[in-house]
Backbone bond lengths (Angstrom), bond angles and torsions (degrees), N, CA, C in turn:
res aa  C-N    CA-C-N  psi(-1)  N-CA   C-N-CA  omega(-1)  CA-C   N-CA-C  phi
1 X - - - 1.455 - - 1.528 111.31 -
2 X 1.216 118.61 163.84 1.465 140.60 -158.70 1.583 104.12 11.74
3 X 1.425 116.32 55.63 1.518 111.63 157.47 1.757 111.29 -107.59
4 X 1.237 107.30 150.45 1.546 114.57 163.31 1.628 137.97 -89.16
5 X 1.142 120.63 150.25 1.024 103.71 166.59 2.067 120.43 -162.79
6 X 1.124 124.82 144.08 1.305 121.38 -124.39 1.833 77.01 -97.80
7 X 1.529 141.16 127.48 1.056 118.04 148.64 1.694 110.21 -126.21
8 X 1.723 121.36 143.61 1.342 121.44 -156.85 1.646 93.12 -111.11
9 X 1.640 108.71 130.61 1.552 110.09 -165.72 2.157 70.65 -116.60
10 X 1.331 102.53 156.09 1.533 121.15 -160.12 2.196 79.60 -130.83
11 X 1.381 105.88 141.38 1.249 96.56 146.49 1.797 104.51 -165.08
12 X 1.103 83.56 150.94 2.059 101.29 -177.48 1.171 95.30 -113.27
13 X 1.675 105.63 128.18 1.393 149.92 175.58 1.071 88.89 -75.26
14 X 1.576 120.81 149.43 1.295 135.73 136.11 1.446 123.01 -130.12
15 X 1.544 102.15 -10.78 1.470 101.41 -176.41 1.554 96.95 -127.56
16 X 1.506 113.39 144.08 1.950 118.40 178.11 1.729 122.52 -72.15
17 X 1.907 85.42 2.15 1.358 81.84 -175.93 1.602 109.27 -91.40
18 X 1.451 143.08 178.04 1.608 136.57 174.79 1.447 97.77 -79.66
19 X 1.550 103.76 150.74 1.445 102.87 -174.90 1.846 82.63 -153.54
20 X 1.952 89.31 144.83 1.534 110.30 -173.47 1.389 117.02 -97.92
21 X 1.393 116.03 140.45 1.744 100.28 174.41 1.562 114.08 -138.48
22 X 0.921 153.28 148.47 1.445 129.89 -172.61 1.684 100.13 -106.99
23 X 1.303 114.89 157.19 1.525 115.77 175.11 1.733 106.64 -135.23
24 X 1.015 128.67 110.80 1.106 162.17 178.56 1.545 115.97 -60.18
25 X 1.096 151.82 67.63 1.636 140.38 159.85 1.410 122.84 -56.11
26 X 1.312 122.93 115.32 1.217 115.29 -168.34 1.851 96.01 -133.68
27 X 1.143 105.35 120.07 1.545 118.00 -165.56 1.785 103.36 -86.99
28 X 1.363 83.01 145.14 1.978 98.32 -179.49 1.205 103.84 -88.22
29 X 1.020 130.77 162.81 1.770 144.23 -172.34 1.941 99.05 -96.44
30 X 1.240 120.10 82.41 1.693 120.10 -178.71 1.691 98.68 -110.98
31 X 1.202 102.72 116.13 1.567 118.48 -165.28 1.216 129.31 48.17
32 X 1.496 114.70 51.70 1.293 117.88 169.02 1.589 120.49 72.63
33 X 1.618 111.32 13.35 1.612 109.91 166.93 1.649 105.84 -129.74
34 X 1.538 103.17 141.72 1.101 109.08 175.42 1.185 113.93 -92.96
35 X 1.023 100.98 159.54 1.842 98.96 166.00 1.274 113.30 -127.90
36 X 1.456 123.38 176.97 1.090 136.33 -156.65 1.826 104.73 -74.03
37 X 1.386 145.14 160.42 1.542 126.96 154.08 1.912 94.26 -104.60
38 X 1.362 97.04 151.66 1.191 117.98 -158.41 1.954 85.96 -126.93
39 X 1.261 98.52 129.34 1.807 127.43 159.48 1.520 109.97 -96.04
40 X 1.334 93.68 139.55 1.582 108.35 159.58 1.611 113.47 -141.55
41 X 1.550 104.70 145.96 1.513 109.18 174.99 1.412 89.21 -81.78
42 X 1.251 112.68 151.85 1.860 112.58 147.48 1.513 99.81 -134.62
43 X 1.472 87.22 165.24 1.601 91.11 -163.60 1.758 96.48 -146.31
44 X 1.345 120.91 118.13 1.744 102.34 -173.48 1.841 104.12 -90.69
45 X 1.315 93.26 164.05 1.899 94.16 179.91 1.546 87.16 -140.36
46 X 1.588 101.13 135.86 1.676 102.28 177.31 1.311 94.77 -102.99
47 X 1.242 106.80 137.05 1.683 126.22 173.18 1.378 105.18 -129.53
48 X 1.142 163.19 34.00 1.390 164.84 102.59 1.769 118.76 -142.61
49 X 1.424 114.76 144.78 1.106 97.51 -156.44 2.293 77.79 -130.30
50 X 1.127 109.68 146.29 1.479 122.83 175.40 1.580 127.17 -128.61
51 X 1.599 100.71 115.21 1.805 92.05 -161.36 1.714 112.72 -50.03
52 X 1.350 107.43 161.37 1.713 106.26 -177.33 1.529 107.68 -91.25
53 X 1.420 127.25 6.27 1.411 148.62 -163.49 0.958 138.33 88.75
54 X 1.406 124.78 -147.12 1.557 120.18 -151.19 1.637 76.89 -130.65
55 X 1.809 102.69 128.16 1.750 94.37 147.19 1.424 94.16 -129.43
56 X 1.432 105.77 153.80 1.627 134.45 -154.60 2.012 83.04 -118.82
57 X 1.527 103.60 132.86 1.372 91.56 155.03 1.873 96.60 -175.58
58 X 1.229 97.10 161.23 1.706 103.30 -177.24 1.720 116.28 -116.12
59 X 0.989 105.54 141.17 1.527 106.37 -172.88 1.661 90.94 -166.46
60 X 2.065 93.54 141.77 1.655 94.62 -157.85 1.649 90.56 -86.09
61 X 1.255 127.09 148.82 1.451 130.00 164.19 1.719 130.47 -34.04
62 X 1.302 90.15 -54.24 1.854 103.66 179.70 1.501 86.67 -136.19
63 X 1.387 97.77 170.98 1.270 127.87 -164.88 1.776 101.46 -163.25
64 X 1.245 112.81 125.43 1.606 105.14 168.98 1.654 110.95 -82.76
């Protein structure tokens, strides 16, 4: 009880719209106490978006 602990969830956008995911804590049994599992909603919000670059490439239109 009342300890902390820092965990970093990473996520890649692909779409501009908000998208939901749930994340789940589910605690290991370390000396015989359990602990509680803990839910979270997450919910992403895009606030700046940065192109992934430029690809350059040639390919002929038609071909017989």
């Amino acid at each position: 009880p009342r300890k902390q602990a820092c965990i970093n969830v990473e996520f890649t956008i692909r779409f501009l719209h908000p998208a939901e995911a749930v994340l789940l804590l589910i605690s290991n049994r370390i000396d015989g106490i359990d602990a509680a599992t803990l839910t979270f909603a997450l919910k992403s919000e895009v606030k700046h978006i940065e192109p992934g670059g430029i690809i350059k490439c040639k390919s002929p239109c038609y071909e017989l």
